[in-house]
N, C-alpha and C positions, 0 to 999 in steps of 0.2 A: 747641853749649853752650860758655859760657865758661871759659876754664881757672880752678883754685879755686873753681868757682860754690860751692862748700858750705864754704869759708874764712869768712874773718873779713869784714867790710863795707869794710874797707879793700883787702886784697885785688880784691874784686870791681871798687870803684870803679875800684881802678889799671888793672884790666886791660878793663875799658870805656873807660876817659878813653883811651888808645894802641890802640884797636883800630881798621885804618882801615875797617871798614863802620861804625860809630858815627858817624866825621867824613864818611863820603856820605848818612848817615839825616840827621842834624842840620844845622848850617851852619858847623859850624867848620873846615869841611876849607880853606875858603879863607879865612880869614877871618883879619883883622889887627887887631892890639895899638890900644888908641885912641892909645898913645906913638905909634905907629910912623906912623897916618894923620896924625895932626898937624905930627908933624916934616917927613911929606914931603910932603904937600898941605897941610896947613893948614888943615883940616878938623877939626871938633868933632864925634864921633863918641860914641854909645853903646852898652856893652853889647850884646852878644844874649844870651840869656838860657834860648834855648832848651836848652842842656846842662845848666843847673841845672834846669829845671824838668820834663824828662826824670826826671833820677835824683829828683828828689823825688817822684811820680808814679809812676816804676817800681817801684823801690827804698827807699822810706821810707812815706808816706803813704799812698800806692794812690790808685785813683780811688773808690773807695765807701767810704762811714764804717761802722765797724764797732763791733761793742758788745766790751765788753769778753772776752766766750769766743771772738770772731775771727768769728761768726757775722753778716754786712751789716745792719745796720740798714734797716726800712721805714718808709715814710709812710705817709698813712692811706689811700692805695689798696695798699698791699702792693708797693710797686715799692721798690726800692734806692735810699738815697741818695746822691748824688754828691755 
């Protein structure tokens, strides 16, 4: 369990963003600044984007839309909506 898990959002993000099994789950363990590929290879590089869309996913939106009492909303076979 993460330390703070039950703090503020701020909290938790910080102590996910520095946690290093986070950077072996995701790709940022090795992974360079687009400044830094450009200057030394010369290379146009983008984003990865996989840690933001981690914590949006985990931590903010979820994977299922939910009605307002927190309860999954269904479609018209009764399955969860993603």
């Amino acid at each position: 369990m993460v330390r703070n898990c039950f703090g503020n959002y701020r909290d938790i993000l910080r102590e996910i963003s520095y946690n290093p099994l986070m950077a072996e789950h995701l790709s940022y363990l090795d992974s360079k600044s687009h400044a830094y590929v450009y200057e030394t290879q010369g290379q146009v590089t983008y984003a990865d984007e996989n840690f933001a869309r981690e914590i949006m996913q985990l931590f903010t939106t979820g994977l299922i839309m939910l009605d307002q009492d927190g309860t999954p909303q269904l479609d018209a076979k009764g399955k969860e909506i993603e």
